[in-house]
N, C-alpha and C positions, 0 to 999 in steps of 0.2 A: 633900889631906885633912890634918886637923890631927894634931899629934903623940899625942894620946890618942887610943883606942880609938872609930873610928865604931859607929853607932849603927845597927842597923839590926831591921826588924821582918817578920816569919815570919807567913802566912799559909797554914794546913792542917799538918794533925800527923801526917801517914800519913808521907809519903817526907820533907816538913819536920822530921819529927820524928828519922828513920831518920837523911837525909843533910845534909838541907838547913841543920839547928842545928848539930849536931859539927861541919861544916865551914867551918861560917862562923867557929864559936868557934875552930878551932884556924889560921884566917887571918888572924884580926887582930881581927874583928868583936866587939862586943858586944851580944847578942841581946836585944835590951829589952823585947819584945814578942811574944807568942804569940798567934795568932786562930784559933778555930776554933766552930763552932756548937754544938757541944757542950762546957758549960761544963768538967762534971767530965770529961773528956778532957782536955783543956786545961789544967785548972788540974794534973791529975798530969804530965804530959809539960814543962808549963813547971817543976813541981818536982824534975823528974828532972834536968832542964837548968839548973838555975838562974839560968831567966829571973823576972824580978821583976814582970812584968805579962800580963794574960791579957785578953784580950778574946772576947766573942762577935760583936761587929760590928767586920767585916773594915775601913769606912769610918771608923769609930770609931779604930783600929787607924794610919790613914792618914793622918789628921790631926794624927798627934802629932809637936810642933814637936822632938821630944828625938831624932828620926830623920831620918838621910839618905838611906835605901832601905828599900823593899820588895823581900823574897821571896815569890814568889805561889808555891804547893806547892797548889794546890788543884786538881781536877776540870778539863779544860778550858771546861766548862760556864761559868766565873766568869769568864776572865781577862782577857775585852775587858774589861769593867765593870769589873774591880779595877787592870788597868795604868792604862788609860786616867786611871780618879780619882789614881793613884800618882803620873804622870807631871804632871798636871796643879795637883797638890798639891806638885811641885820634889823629888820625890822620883825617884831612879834607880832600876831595876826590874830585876831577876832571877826570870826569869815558865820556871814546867818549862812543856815539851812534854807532848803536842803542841799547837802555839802557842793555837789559837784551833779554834773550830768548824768556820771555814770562811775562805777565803780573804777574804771580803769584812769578817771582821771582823777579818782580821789587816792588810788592809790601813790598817785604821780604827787598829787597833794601832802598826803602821809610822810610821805622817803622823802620831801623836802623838807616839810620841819623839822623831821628826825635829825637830817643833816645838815640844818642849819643852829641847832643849840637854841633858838628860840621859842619863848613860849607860842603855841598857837593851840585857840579852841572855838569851838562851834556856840551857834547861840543858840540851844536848846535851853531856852530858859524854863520849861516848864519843869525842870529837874524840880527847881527852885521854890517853886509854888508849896504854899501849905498843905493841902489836901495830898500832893502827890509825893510829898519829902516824910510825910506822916505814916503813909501807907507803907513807904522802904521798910520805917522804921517796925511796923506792929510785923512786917513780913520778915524781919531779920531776928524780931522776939518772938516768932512762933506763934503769933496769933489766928493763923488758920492752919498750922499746923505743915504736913505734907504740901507744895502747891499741886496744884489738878488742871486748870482751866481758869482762863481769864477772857470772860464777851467784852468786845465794848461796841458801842455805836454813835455814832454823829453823824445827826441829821438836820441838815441848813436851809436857808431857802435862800441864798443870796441868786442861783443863776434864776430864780422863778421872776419875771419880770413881764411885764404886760410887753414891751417890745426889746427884739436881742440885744442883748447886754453890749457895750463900746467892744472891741478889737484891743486886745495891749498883748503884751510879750507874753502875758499867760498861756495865749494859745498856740503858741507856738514850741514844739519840742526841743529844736535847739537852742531855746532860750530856757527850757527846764520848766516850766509852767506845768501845772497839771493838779488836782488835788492831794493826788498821790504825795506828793511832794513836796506840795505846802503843807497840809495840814498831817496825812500820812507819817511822815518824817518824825514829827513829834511825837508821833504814839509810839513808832517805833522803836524809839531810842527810849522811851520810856519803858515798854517793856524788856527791853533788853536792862536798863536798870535794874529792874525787879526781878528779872526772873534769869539773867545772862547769857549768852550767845544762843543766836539759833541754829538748828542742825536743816530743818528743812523747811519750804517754803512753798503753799500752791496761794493762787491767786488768780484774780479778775479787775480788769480796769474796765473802763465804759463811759459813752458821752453822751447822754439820756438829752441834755441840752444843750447841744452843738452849737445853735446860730450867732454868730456876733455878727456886728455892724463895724464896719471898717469907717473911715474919715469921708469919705464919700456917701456914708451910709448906705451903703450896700452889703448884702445880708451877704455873708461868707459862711466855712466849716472852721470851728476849732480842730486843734490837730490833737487837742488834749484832754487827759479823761475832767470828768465830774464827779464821778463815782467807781469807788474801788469798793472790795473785799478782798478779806487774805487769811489764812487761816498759819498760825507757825507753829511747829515743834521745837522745843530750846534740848540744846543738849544735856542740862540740868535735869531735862525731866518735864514735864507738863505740858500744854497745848496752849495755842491763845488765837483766837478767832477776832478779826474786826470789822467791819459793815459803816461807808459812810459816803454821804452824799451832800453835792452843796445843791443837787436838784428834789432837795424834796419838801412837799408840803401837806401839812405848815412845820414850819423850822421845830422841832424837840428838844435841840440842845445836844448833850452826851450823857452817857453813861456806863462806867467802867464798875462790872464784878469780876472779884480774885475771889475763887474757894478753894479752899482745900480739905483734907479729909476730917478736918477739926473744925474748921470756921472759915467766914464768909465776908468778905470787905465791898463796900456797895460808896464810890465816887461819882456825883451828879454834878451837873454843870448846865446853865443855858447857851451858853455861847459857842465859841469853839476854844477857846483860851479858859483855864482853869481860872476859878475866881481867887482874888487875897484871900478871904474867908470861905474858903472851900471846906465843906464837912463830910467826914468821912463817918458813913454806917456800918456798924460791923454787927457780927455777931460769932461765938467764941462756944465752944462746946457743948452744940445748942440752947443756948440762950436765947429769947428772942433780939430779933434786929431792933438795934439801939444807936443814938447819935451818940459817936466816939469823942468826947475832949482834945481839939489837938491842943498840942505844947503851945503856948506863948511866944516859945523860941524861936518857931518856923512862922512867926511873924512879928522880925525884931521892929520893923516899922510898916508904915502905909504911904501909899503916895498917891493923893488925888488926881495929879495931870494926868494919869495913863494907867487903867487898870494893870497892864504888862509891866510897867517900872519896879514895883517892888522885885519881882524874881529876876528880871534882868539886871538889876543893880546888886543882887547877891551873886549872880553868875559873873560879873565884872568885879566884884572882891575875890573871887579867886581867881581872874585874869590876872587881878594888879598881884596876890598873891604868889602867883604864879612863877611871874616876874622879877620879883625879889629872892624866889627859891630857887630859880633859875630849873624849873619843871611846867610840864604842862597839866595842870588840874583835868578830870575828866570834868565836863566831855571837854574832846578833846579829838585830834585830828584823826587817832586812831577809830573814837568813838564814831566819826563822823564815815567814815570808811565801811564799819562794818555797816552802818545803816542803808550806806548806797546800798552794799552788796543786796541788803533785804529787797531794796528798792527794785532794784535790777532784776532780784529774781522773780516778784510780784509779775513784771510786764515779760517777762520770758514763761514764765507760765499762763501768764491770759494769751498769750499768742502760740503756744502750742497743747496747752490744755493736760501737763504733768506739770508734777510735784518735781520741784528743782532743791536738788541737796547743794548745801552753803560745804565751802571748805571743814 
């Protein structure tokens, strides 16, 4: 990349607006461009930012020769269609989760960036987080030994609301909504980090609090779950079970145990995003369970605007990184694929009630 500031262009203003802009601005990037379908959105969120251009058409957006990437921040509904033109327009791509609809369009996704030599990769930023970057690390030095079994659980109360929650693109499947997907997605590709591919998949989706209010306020069906479970076998070896609901009360947070036949890692969290200062509990050849030290390293700074900023702005060093190697750092489009697959086969076995084998 050249000595001055690349160029790059933001499409969707929700989490692009929240993570996706500050962090780019404070990586190096200059955000040239804002796209979003609502003009006057758009045009305050790029004044907030002090981006110099606003777009309604995302393609429009894509085409401009004064950019060397796209960020796609929008709906999953959109992102085969907008990588796809991105990539094919020589542009590098930074596409959130979760990746695509369905496995078949993330494949379509994959075999374009393959063949277009450009970097692209997913925003699984919670790779990046200290709590979870710490845990690779004590599992790749044999800290519990064998893996066995990995529980986790998150449990929320965002849909528990005295009257049904607004109508938006969530609830809707061709727009990709669903918890599965939002919050699912992450854990997925987190486990597959730690533990590498899966061989088989059974699962359950479900929508315990269905009702939205549409603009009319009239009480409708979501078409999309609130609450999943799934249970996975990695072809590595070991099992990993997960249980999470944004309908339950009162909200608990998460919590992630790895044991194996040696030792025991124990990750807590209140929210649904891994904290900066996340601490990880282990315990190592029967020893009792103790707060682990993480390295320093896996938290070379902090950034007050937005709990998410620190790990998103190390997952966009190795974007830019990427970029100058002319590679695509995991995760990565491949990453983002196998994850569908997971995804995909979660709702194929809540709808026929077997255990679905992965390629």
């Amino acid at each position: 990349m050249s000595a001055s500031k690349p160029k790059i262009g933001v499409i969707g203003i929700g989490f692009g607006a929240q993570v996706y802009i500050p962090g780019l601005q404070s990586e190096g990037w200059e955000v040239a461009a804002l796209c979003s379908r609502n003009r006057d959105k758009a045009t305050k969120a790029a004044a907030a930012a002090g981006v110099p251009n606003v777009h309604t058409d995302p393609l429009e957006l894509i085409s401009r020769d004064d950019i060397a990437a796209v960020a796609i921040a929008t709906p999953p509904g959109a992102h085969r269609e907008l990588a796809i033109a991105a990539l094919q327009a020589g542009k590098h791509v930074l596409c959130e989760k979760p990746f695509a609809i369905d496995a078949k369009e993330g494949a379509a996704m994959r075999d374009a960036a393959d063949a277009s030599g450009r970097t692209a990769m997913i925003g699984h930023e919670f790779r990046y987080t200290p709590q979870r970057a710490y845990i690779k690390e004590l599992l790749a030095g044999g800290y519990i030994g064998k893996f066995q079994l990995c529980t986790v659980e998150l449990f929320l109360d965002r849909y528990v609301t005295p009257q049904p929650r607004p109508l938006t693109w969530a609830a809707f499947k061709a727009d990709g909504g669903g918890v599965l997907g939002a919050l699912g997605s992450h854990y997925i590709d987190g486990l597959r980090h730690w533990f590498g591919d899966v061989a088989t998949v059974f699962g359950h989706v479900e929508s315990l609090r269905p009702d939205v209010a549409d603009a009319s306020n009239r009480i409708v069906k979501a078409e999309t779950d609130d609450t999943f479970l799934f249970s996975l076998e990695f072809k590595n070896g070991g099992f990993a079970t997960m249980v999470s609901s944004f309908a339950a009360t009162p909200a608990r947070g998460a919590k992630i145990v790895v044991m194996g036949d040696s030792g025991t890692l124990i990750a807590e969290q209140t929210g649904p995003n891994p904290a900066e200062d996340g601490v990880v509990i282990g315990s190592h050849g029967g020893s009792p369970l103790q707060a682990l030290e993480t390295p320093k390293s896996y938290t070379p700074f902090t950034d007050a605007r937005d709990h998410r900023l620190m790990a998103f702005r190390l997952l966009v060093r190795d974007f830019t990184r990427g970029i100058e190697r002319g590679t695509s750092p995991a995760p990565n489009f491949t990453d983002g694929l196998r994850c569908q697959e997971v995804l995909d086969a979660v709702r194929e076995s809540s709808a026929t009630g077997r255990k679905v084998k992965l390629p």
